[in-house]
C-alpha positions as a Markdown table, in Angstrom:
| # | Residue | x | y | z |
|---|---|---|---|---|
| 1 | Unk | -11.6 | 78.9 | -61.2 |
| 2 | Unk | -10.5 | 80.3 | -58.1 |
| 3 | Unk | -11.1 | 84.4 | -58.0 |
| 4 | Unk | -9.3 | 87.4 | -55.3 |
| 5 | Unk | -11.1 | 90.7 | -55.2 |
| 6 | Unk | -7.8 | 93.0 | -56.0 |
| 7 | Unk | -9.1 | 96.4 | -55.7 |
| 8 | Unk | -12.2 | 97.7 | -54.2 |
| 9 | Unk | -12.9 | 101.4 | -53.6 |
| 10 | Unk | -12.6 | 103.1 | -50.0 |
| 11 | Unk | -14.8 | 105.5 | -48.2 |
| 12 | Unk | -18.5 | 105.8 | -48.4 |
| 13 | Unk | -18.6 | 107.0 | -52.4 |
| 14 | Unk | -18.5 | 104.3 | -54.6 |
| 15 | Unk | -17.1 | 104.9 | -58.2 |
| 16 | Unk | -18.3 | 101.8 | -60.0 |
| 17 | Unk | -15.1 | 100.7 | -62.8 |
| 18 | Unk | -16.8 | 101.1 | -65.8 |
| 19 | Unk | -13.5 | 99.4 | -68.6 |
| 20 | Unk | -10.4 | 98.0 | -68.5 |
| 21 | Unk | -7.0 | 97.3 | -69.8 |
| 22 | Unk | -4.3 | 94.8 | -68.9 |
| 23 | Unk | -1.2 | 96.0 | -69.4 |
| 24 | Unk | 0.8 | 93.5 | -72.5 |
| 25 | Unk | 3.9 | 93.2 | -70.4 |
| 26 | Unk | 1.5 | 92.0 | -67.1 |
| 27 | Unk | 2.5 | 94.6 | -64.7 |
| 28 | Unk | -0.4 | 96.9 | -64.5 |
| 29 | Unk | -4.1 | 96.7 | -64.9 |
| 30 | Unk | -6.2 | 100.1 | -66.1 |
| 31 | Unk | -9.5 | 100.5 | -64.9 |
| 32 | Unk | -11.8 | 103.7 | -66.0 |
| 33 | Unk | -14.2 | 105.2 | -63.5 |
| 34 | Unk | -17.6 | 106.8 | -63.6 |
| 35 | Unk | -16.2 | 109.5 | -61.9 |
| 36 | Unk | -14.3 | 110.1 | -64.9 |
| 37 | Unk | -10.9 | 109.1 | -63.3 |
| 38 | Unk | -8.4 | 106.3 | -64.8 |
| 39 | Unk | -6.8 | 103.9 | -62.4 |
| 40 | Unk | -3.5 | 102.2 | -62.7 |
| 41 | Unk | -3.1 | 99.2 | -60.2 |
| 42 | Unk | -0.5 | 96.4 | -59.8 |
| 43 | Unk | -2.4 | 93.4 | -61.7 |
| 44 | Unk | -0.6 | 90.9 | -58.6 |
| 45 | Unk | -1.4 | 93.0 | -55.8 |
| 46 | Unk | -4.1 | 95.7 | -56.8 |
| 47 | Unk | -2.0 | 98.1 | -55.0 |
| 48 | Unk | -3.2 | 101.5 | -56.2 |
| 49 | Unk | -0.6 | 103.4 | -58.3 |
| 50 | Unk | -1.9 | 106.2 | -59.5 |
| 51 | Unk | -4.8 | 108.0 | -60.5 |
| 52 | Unk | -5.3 | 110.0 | -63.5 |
| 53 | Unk | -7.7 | 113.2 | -63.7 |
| 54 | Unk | -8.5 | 114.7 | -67.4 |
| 55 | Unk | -11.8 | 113.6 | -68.5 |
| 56 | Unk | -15.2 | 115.4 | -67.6 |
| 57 | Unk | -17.4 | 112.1 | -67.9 |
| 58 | Unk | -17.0 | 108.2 | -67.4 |
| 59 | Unk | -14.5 | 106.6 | -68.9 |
| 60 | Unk | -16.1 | 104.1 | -71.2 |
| 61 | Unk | -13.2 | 102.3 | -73.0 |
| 62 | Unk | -9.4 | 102.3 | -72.5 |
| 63 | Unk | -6.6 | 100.7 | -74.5 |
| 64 | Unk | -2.7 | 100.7 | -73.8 |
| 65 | Unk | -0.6 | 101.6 | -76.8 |
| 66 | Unk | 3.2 | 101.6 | -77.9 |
| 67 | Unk | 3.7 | 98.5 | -76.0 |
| 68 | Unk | 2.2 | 99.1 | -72.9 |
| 69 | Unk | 4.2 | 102.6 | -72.4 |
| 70 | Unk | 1.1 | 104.9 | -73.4 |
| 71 | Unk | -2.8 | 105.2 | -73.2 |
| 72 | Unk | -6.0 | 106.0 | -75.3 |
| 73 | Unk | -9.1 | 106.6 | -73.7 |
| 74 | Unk | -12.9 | 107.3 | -74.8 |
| 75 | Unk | -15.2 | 109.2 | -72.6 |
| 76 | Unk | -18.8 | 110.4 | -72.3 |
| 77 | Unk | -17.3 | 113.7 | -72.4 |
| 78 | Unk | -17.0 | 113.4 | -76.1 |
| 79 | Unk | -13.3 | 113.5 | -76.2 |
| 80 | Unk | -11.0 | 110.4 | -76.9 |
| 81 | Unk | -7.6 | 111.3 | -75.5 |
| 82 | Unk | -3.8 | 109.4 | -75.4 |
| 83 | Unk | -1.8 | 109.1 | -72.0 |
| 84 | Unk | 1.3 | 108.5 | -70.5 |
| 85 | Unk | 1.6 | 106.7 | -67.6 |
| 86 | Unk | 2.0 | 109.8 | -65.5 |
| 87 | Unk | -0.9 | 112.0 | -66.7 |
| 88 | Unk | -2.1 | 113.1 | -70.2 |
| 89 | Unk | 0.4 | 113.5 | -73.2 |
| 90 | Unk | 1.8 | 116.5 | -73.3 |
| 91 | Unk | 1.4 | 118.5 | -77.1 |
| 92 | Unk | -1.0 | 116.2 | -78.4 |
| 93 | Unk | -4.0 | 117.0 | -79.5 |
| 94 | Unk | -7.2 | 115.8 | -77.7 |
| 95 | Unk | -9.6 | 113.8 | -80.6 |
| 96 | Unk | -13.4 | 115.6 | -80.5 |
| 97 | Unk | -16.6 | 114.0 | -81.2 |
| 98 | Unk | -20.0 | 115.4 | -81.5 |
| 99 | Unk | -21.5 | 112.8 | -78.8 |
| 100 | Unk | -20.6 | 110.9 | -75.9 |
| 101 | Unk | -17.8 | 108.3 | -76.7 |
| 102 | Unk | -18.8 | 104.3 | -76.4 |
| 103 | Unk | -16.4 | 102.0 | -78.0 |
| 104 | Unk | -12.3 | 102.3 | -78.6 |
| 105 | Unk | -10.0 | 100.1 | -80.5 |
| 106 | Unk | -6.5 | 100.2 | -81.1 |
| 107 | Unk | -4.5 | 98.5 | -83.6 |
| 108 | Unk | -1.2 | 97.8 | -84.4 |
| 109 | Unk | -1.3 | 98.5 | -88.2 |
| 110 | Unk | -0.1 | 101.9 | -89.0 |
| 111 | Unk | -0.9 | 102.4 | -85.3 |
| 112 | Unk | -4.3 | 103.5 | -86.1 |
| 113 | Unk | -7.3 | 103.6 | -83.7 |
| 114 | Unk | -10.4 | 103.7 | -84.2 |
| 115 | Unk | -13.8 | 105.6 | -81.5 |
| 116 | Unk | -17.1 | 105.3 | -82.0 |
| 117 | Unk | -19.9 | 107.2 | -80.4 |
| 118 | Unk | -23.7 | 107.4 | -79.7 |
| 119 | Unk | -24.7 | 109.5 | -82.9 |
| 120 | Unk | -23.2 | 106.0 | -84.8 |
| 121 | Unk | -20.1 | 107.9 | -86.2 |
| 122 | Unk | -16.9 | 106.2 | -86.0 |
| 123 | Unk | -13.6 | 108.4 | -86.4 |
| 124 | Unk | -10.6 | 106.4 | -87.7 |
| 125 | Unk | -7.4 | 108.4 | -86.0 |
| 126 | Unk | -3.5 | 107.8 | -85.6 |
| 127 | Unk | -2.9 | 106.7 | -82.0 |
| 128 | Unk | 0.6 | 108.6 | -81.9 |
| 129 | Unk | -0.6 | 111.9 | -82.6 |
| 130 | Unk | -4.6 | 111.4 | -82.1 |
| 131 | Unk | -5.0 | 113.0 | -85.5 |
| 132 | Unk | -8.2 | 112.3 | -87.1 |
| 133 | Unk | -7.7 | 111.1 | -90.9 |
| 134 | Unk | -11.1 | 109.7 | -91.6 |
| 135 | Unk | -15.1 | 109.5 | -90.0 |
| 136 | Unk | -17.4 | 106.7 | -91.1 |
| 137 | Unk | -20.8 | 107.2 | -90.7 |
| 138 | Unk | -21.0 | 103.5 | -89.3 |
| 139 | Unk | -24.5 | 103.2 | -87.6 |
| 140 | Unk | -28.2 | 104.7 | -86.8 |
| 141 | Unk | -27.4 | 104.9 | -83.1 |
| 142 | Unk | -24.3 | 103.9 | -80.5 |
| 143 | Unk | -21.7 | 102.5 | -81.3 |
| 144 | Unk | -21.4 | 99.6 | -78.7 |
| 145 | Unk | -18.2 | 97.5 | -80.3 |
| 146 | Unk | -15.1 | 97.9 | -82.7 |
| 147 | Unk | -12.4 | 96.0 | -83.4 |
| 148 | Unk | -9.8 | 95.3 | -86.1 |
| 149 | Unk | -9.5 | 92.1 | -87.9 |
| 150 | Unk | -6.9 | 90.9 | -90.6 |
| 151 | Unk | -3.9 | 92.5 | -90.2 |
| 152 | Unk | -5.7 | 95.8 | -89.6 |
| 153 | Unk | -6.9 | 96.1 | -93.0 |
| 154 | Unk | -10.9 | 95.5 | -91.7 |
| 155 | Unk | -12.7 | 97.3 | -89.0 |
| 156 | Unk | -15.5 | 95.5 | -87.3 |
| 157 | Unk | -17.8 | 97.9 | -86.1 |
| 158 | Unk | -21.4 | 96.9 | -83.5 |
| 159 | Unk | -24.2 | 99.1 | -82.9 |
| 160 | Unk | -27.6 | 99.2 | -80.4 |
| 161 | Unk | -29.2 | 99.3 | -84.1 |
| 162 | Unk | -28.9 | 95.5 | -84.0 |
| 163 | Unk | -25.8 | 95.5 | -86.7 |
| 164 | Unk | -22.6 | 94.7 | -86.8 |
| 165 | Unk | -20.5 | 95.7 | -90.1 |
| 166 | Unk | -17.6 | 95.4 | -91.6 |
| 167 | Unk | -15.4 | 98.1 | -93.3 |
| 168 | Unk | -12.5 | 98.1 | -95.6 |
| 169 | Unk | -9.9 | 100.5 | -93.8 |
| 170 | Unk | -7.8 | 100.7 | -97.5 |
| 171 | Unk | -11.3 | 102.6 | -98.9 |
| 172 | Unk | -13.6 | 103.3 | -96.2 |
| 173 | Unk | -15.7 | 100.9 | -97.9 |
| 174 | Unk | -18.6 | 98.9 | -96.5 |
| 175 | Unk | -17.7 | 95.1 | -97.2 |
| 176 | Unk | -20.6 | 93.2 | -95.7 |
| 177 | Unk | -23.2 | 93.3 | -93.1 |
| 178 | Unk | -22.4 | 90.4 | -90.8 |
| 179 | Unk | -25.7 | 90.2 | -89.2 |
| 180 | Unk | -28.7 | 92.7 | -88.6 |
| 181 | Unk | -30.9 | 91.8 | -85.2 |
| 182 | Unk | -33.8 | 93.0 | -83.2 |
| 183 | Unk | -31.9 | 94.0 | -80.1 |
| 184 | Unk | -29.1 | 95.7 | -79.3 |
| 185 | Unk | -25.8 | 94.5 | -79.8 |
| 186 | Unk | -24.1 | 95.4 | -76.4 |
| 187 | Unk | -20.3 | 94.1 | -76.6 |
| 188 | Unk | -17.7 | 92.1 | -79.1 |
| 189 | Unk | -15.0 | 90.2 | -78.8 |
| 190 | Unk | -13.1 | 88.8 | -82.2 |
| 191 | Unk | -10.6 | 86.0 | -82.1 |
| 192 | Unk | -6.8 | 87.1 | -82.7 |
| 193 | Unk | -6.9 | 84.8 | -86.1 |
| 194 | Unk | -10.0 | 86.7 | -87.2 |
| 195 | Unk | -11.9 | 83.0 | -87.5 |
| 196 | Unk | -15.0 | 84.6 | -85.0 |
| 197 | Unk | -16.8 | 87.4 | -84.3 |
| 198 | Unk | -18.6 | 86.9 | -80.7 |
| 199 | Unk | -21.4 | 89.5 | -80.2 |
| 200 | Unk | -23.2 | 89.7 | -76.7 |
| 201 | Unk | -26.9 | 91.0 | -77.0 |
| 202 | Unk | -29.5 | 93.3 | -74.6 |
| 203 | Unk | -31.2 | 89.8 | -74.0 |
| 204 | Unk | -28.5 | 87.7 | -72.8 |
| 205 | Unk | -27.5 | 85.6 | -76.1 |
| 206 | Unk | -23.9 | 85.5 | -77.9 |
| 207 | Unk | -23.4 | 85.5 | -80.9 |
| 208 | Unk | -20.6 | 83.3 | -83.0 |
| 209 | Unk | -20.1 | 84.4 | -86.4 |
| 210 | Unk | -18.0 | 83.4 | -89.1 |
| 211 | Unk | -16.7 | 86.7 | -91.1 |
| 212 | Unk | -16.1 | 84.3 | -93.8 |
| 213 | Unk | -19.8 | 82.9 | -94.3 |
| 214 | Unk | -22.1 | 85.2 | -91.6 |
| 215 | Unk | -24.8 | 82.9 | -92.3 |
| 216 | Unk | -22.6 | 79.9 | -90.1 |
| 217 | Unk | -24.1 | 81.9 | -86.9 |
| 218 | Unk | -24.4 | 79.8 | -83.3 |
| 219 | Unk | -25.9 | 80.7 | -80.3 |
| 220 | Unk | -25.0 | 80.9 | -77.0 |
| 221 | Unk | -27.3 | 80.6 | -74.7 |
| 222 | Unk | -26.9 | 81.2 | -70.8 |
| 223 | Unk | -27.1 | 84.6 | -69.9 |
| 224 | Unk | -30.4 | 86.2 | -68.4 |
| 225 | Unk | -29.5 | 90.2 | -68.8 |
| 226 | Unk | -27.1 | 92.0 | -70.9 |
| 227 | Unk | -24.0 | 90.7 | -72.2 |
| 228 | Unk | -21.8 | 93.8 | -71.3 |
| 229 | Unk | -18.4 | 92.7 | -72.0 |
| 230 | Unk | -16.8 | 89.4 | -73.8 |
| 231 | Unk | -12.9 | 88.6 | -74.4 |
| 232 | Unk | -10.9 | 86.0 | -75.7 |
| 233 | Unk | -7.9 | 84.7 | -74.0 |
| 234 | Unk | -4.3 | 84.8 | -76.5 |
| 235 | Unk | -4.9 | 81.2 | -77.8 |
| 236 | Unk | -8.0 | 81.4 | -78.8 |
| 237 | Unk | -9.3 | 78.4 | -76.5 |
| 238 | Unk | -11.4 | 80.1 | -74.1 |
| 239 | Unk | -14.0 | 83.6 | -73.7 |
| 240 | Unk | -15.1 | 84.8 | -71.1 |
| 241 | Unk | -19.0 | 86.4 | -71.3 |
| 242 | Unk | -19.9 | 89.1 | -68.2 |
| 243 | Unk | -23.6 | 90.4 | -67.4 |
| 244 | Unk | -25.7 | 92.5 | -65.9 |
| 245 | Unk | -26.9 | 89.2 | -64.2 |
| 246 | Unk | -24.1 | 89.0 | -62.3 |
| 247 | Unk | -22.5 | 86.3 | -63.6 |
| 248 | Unk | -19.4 | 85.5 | -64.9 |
| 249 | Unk | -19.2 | 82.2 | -67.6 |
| 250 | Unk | -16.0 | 80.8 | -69.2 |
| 251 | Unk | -16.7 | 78.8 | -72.7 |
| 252 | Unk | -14.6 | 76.6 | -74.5 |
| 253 | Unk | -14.7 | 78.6 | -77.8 |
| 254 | Unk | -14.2 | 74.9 | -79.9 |
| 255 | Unk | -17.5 | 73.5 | -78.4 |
| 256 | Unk | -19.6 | 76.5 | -77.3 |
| 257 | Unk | -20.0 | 75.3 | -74.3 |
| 258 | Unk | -19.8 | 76.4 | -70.9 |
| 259 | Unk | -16.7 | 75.1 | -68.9 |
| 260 | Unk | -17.0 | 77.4 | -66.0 |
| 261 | Unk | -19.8 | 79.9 | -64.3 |
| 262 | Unk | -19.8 | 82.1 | -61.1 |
| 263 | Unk | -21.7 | 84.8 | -59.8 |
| 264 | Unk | -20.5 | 88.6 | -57.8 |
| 265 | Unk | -22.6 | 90.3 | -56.3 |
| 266 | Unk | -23.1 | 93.2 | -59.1 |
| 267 | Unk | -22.7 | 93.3 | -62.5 |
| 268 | Unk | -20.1 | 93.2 | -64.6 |
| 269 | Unk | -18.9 | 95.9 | -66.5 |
| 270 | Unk | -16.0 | 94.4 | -68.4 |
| 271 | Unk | -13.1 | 92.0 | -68.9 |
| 272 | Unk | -9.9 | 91.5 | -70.0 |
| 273 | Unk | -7.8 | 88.3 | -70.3 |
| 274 | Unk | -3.5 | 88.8 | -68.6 |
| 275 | Unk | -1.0 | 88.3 | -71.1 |
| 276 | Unk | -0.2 | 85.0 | -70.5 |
| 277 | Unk | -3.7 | 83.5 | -70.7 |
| 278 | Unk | -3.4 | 82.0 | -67.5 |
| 279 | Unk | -6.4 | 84.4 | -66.2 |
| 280 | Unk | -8.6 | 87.1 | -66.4 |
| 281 | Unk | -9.4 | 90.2 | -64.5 |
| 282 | Unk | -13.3 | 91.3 | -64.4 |
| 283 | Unk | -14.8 | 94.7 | -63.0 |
| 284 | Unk | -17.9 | 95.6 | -61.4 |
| 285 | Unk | -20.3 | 98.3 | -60.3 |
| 286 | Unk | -19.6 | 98.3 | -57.0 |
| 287 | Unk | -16.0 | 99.2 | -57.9 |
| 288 | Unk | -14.3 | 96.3 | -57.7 |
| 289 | Unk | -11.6 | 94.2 | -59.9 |
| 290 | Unk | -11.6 | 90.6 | -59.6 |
| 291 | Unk | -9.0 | 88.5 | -60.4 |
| 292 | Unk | -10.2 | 85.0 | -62.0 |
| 293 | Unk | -7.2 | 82.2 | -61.8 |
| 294 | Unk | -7.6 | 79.6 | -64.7 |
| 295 | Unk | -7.7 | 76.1 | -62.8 |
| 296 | Unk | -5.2 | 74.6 | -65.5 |
């Protein structure tokens, strides 16, 4: 893989990039801050676009919407709140929770979305109007994943409690209990045909689990640290694992196996794959975005 730093922060304060967001029609890539900001930067150039100011807290997940043309964001501040590309949406109500704000997934069905937090509550809301329309007490503790899965009728939901769950969005239901571990369950990634659940753990493992018998689990070993962030490219061929060991590893989601590894010199604090496949974009606590060209 050959990799260009894109972005990396001026001046002697540092603002490590704490999520991001890769914009579906490839022209922008989203980065939140720990400064509480949201950056919008070329994905070619890095060029800085703008900056958006609204949150009081870091910016732990982002999410475009409506095609790329809007936002959603989750903060520490307890607040998840939709965007324009400009600044935040004007009239629309900001979504309230009653602690800090650690996971975000939009979907596409019904355009809901979906927020969990560190007091394990999850709040199901419409990402057009941020209305809230249901809460699911999902977990013990923060909620460190979400994700929707077939067609948007299931939510996958992680937690630092070790479980991951999932929940039927037509009832509110609990369907199953994928798996329950002895360490936190840090990030999640699930494929786009809903075949896999990946699961990246405090102590370095991932987890690949089949929704459709959880006891087919494999693991994958590599990592020394925390798994912070995983994603999987539009074909469903490769992930991409990042951790606070500093490395970066590409698998070949068929075998399980490593195809590619490299190392910055922080860690990473998440990933997202460009629309075409063709490459990924990682950030890092020193503030920088990485851009990670796929050799074929």
């Amino acid at each position: 893989m050959k990799k260009s730093v894109l972005f990396r922060p001026t001046g002697t304060e540092i603002a490590p990039l704490t999520c991001i967001a890769v914009d579906p029609r490839g022209k922008r890539v989203v980065c939140g801050t720990m400064d509480a900001q949201i950056i919008i930067l070329d994905s070619k150039s890095g060029n800085l676009q703008r900056a958006l100011k609204g949150h009081e807290a870091a910016v732990s997940a982002i999410s475009f919407i409506d095609g790329g043309r809007g936002l959603v964001s989750a903060s520490w501040d307890c607040t998840t709140r939709r965007w324009t590309s400009t600044g935040p949406a004007k009239d629309i109500p900001v979504l309230r929770h009653n602690s800090e704000v650690k996971a975000l997934a939009v979907g596409t069905e019904k355009a809901r979305g979906a927020a969990g937090s560190r007091d394990g509550e999850v709040k199901v809301f419409y990402s057009s109007s941020m209305k809230n329309y249901r809460n699911i007490q999902a977990h013990r503790t923060d909620v460190s994943g979400l994700a929707f899965i077939r067609d948007g009728s299931v939510l996958v939901t992680a937690s630092w409690d070790g479980e991951c769950k999932l929940f039927d969005l037509s009832s509110f239901e609990l369907l199953e209990r994928l798996t329950k571990q002895k360490e936190r369950i840090r990030s999640i990634a699930v494929a786009n045909d809903s075949s896999q659940v990946f699961l990246g753990l405090q102590s370095g493992t991932i987890l690949s689990i089949d929704p459709s018998n959880p006891k087919d689990t494999i693991e994958m070993k590599g990592h020394s640290d925390i798994v912070t962030s995983l994603a999987i490219d539009p074909s469903d061929r490769f992930l991409v694992s990042g951790s606070w060991d500093r490395s970066v590893r590409l698998w070949l989601i068929k075998t399980r196996k490593v195809k590619h590894q490299d190392r910055l010199l922080t860690g990473i604090s998440s990933l997202g794959w460009n629309h075409k496949g063709s490459g990924f974009y990682t950030t890092d606590y020193s503030g920088a975005l990485t851009y990670w060209e796929l050799d074929e």
